[in-house]
C-alpha positions in Angstrom: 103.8 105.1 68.8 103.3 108.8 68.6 106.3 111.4 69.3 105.3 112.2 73.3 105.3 107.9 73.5 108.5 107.8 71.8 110.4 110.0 73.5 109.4 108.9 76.8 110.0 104.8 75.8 113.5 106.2 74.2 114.8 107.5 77.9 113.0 104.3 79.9 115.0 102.3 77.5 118.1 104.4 77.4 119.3 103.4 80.8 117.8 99.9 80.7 121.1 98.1 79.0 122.9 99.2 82.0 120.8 98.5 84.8 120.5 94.9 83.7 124.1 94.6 82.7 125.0 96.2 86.2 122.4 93.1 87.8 124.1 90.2 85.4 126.8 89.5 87.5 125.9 90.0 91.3 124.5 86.7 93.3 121.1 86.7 95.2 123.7 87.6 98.3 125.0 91.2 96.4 121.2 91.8 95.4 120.2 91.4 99.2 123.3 93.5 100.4 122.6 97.0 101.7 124.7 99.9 101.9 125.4 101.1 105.4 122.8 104.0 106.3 119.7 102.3 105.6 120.5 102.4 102.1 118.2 100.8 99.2 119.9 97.3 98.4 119.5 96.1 94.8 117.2 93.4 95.2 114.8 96.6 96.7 115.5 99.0 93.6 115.0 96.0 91.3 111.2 95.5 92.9 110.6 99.7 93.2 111.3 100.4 89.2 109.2 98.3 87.8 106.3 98.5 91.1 106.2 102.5 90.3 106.6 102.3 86.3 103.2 99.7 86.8 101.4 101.6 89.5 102.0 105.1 88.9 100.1 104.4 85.3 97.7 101.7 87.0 96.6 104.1 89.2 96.6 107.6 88.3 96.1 107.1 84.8 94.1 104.0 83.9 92.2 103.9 87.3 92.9 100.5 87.9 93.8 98.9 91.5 97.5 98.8 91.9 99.3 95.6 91.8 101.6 93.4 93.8 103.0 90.4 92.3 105.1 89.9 95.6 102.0 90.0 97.6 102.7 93.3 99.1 104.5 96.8 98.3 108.3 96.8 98.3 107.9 99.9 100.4 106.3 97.5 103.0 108.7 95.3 102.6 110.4 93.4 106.1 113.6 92.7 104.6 113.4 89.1 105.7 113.1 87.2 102.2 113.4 88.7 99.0 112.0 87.6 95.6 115.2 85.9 93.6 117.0 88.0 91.5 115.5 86.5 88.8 111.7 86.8 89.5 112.6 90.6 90.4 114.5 90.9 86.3 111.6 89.0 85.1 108.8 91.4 87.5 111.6 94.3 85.3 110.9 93.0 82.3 106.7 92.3 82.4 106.6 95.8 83.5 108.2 97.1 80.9 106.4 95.2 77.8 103.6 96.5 79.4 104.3 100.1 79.6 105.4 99.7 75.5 101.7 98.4 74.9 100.5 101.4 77.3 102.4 103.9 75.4 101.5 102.7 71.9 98.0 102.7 72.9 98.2 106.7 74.0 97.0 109.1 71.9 98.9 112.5 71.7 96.2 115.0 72.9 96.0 112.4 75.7 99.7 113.6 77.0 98.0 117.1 77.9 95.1 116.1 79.7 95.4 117.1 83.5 95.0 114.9 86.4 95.1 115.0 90.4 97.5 113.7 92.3 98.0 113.9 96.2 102.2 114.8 96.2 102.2 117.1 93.3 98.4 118.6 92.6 97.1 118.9 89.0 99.6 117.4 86.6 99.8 116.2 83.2 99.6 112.7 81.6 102.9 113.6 80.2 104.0 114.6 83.8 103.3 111.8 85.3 105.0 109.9 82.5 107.9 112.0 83.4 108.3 110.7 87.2 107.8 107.3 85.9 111.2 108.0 83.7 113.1 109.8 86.8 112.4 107.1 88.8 113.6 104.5 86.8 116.6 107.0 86.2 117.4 107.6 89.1 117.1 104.2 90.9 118.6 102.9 87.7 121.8 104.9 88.5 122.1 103.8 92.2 121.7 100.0 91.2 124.6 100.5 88.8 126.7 102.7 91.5 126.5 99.7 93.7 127.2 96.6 91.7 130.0 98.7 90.6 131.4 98.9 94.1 130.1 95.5 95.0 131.9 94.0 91.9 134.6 96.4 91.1 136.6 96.3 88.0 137.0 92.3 87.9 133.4 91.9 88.2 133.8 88.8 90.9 130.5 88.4 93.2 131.8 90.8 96.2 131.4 87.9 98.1 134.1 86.1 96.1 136.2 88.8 96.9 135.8 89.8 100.5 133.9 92.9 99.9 131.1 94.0 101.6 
Protein backbone atom coordinates (compact mmCIF):
# COMPACT_ATOMS: atom_id res chain seq x y z
CA UNK A 1 0.00 0.00 0.00
CA UNK A 2 1.53 3.15 -1.13
CA UNK A 3 1.82 6.39 1.30
CA UNK A 4 -1.65 8.38 -0.04
CA UNK A 5 -3.40 4.52 0.67
CA UNK A 6 -1.91 4.40 3.89
CA UNK A 7 -2.68 7.40 5.25
CA UNK A 8 -6.14 7.34 4.25
CA UNK A 9 -6.74 3.40 5.66
CA UNK A 10 -4.75 4.71 8.96
CA UNK A 11 -7.67 7.49 9.66
CA UNK A 12 -10.76 4.94 8.34
CA UNK A 13 -9.23 2.58 10.85
CA UNK A 14 -8.40 5.07 13.53
CA UNK A 15 -11.92 5.56 14.61
CA UNK A 16 -13.12 2.11 13.76
CA UNK A 17 -12.16 0.49 17.47
CA UNK A 18 -14.57 2.90 18.81
CA UNK A 19 -17.46 2.80 16.68
CA UNK A 20 -17.79 -0.92 17.01
CA UNK A 21 -16.97 -0.84 20.73
CA UNK A 22 -19.61 2.05 21.05
CA UNK A 23 -22.26 -0.73 18.95
CA UNK A 24 -21.04 -3.95 21.26
CA UNK A 25 -23.30 -3.30 23.90
CA UNK A 26 -26.64 -1.67 22.58
CA UNK A 27 -29.72 -4.28 21.72
CA UNK A 28 -31.48 -4.20 18.17
CA UNK A 29 -33.98 -1.83 20.33
CA UNK A 30 -30.98 1.07 21.12
CA UNK A 31 -29.73 0.56 17.39
CA UNK A 32 -33.47 1.35 16.17
CA UNK A 33 -33.77 4.29 18.78
CA UNK A 34 -33.72 7.80 17.37
CA UNK A 35 -32.96 10.92 18.88
CA UNK A 36 -35.78 13.39 19.10
CA UNK A 37 -35.51 15.93 16.03
CA UNK A 38 -35.43 13.47 13.30
CA UNK A 39 -32.20 12.53 14.39
CA UNK A 40 -30.01 9.52 12.56
CA UNK A 41 -30.59 6.41 14.89
CA UNK A 42 -27.64 3.98 14.96
CA UNK A 43 -28.98 1.20 13.15
CA UNK A 44 -29.19 4.21 10.17
CA UNK A 45 -25.43 5.44 10.71
CA UNK A 46 -24.37 1.73 10.92
CA UNK A 47 -26.05 1.20 7.11
CA UNK A 48 -24.80 4.96 5.74
CA UNK A 49 -20.74 4.37 6.64
CA UNK A 50 -20.22 1.51 5.01
CA UNK A 51 -23.21 2.29 1.97
CA UNK A 52 -21.00 5.64 1.23
CA UNK A 53 -17.36 4.14 1.96
CA UNK A 54 -18.73 1.35 -1.03
CA UNK A 55 -20.61 3.66 -3.29
CA UNK A 56 -18.74 6.81 -3.30
CA UNK A 57 -15.64 4.53 -4.79
CA UNK A 58 -18.15 2.17 -6.81
CA UNK A 59 -19.35 4.97 -8.48
CA UNK A 60 -17.23 7.82 -8.99
CA UNK A 61 -14.18 6.03 -9.14
CA UNK A 62 -14.39 2.47 -10.47
CA UNK A 63 -17.65 3.26 -12.60
CA UNK A 64 -19.43 0.51 -11.37
CA UNK A 65 -23.40 0.47 -10.42
CA UNK A 66 -23.82 1.22 -6.84
CA UNK A 67 -24.83 -1.41 -4.54
CA UNK A 68 -27.53 -2.29 -1.96
CA UNK A 69 -27.28 -5.28 0.04
CA UNK A 70 -30.47 -4.18 1.90
CA UNK A 71 -32.33 -3.91 -1.29
CA UNK A 72 -32.52 -0.30 -1.28
CA UNK A 73 -30.50 2.97 -0.07
CA UNK A 74 -30.56 3.68 3.61
CA UNK A 75 -31.45 7.18 2.52
CA UNK A 76 -34.62 5.65 1.16
CA UNK A 77 -35.13 3.93 3.93
CA UNK A 78 -39.13 3.76 5.70
CA UNK A 79 -38.00 3.18 9.11
CA UNK A 80 -40.25 0.22 9.40
CA UNK A 81 -37.71 -2.77 9.72
CA UNK A 82 -34.21 -2.48 10.01
CA UNK A 83 -31.45 -4.98 9.05
CA UNK A 84 -30.17 -6.63 12.68
CA UNK A 85 -27.46 -5.13 14.25
CA UNK A 86 -25.50 -7.78 13.19
CA UNK A 87 -26.02 -7.92 9.36
CA UNK A 88 -25.43 -3.94 9.56
CA UNK A 89 -21.60 -4.77 11.66
CA UNK A 90 -21.12 -7.51 9.22
CA UNK A 91 -22.46 -4.94 5.88
CA UNK A 92 -19.32 -2.56 8.27
CA UNK A 93 -17.10 -4.98 8.02
CA UNK A 94 -17.34 -6.36 4.08
CA UNK A 95 -17.09 -2.83 3.29
CA UNK A 96 -14.22 -2.19 4.84
CA UNK A 97 -12.04 -5.35 3.56
CA UNK A 98 -12.97 -4.16 0.46
CA UNK A 99 -11.94 -0.63 0.53
CA UNK A 100 -8.26 -2.23 2.01
CA UNK A 101 -8.11 -4.41 -1.34
CA UNK A 102 -9.21 -0.99 -3.27
CA UNK A 103 -6.65 0.94 -1.66
CA UNK A 104 -3.74 -1.51 -2.10
CA UNK A 105 -4.65 -1.86 -5.60
CA UNK A 106 -4.26 2.19 -6.15
CA UNK A 107 -1.39 3.50 -7.59
CA UNK A 108 -0.05 6.88 -6.31
CA UNK A 109 -0.23 9.03 -9.48
CA UNK A 110 -3.68 7.67 -9.42
CA UNK A 111 -4.53 9.86 -6.06
CA UNK A 112 -4.10 13.11 -8.44
CA UNK A 113 -6.14 12.24 -11.28
CA UNK A 114 -9.34 14.57 -11.43
CA UNK A 115 -12.81 13.54 -11.67
CA UNK A 116 -16.47 15.11 -11.91
CA UNK A 117 -18.76 15.03 -9.49
CA UNK A 118 -22.33 16.63 -9.26
CA UNK A 119 -21.99 18.23 -5.30
CA UNK A 120 -18.50 19.36 -5.52
CA UNK A 121 -17.30 19.78 -9.42
CA UNK A 122 -13.77 18.53 -10.53
CA UNK A 123 -12.11 16.81 -7.60
CA UNK A 124 -9.40 14.52 -6.98
CA UNK A 125 -9.15 10.69 -6.41
CA UNK A 126 -7.58 11.64 -3.23
CA UNK A 127 -10.54 14.08 -2.60
CA UNK A 128 -12.92 11.86 -2.87
CA UNK A 129 -11.06 9.47 -0.67
CA UNK A 130 -11.12 12.26 1.74
CA UNK A 131 -15.22 12.48 2.05
CA UNK A 132 -15.17 8.77 2.29
CA UNK A 133 -12.97 9.31 5.65
CA UNK A 134 -15.17 12.42 6.97
CA UNK A 135 -18.04 10.52 6.57
CA UNK A 136 -17.12 7.67 8.33
CA UNK A 137 -15.61 10.31 10.95
CA UNK A 138 -18.11 12.06 11.44
CA UNK A 139 -20.99 9.54 11.58
CA UNK A 140 -18.56 7.45 13.49
CA UNK A 141 -18.63 10.22 16.26
CA UNK A 142 -22.44 10.56 16.46
CA UNK A 143 -22.89 6.71 16.81
CA UNK A 144 -20.46 6.84 19.72
CA UNK A 145 -22.20 10.16 21.16
CA UNK A 146 -25.33 8.14 21.38
CA UNK A 147 -24.59 4.77 22.69
CA UNK A 148 -22.88 6.83 25.19
CA UNK A 149 -26.04 8.55 26.25
CA UNK A 150 -28.08 5.49 25.52
CA UNK A 151 -25.83 3.31 27.73
CA UNK A 152 -24.22 5.79 30.11
CA UNK A 153 -21.40 4.91 32.29
CA UNK A 154 -22.75 1.36 33.35
CA UNK A 155 -23.09 0.40 29.86
CA UNK A 156 -26.76 -1.46 30.63
CA UNK A 157 -29.05 -1.62 27.26
CA UNK A 158 -30.92 1.91 27.87
CA UNK A 159 -33.80 -0.13 27.85
CA UNK A 160 -32.58 -2.03 31.04
CA UNK A 161 -32.38 1.16 32.57
CA UNK A 162 -35.40 3.27 31.71
CA UNK A 163 -33.70 5.51 29.33
CA UNK A 164 -34.80 6.61 26.26
Amino acid sequence: MGPQARTIWDSLEFRTPAILLASENLSEADLRWQPPNAGNSIAWLLWHIPEVEDNWVRDKLLKLPKRYPFGASVKAHSGCEWPSKNALLSYFREVRASTKDRLEQTPEEEFDLVIADEHFGSITVRQVWGGVVTSCAWHGGQIIFIANRLLGKAGASAHETGRP
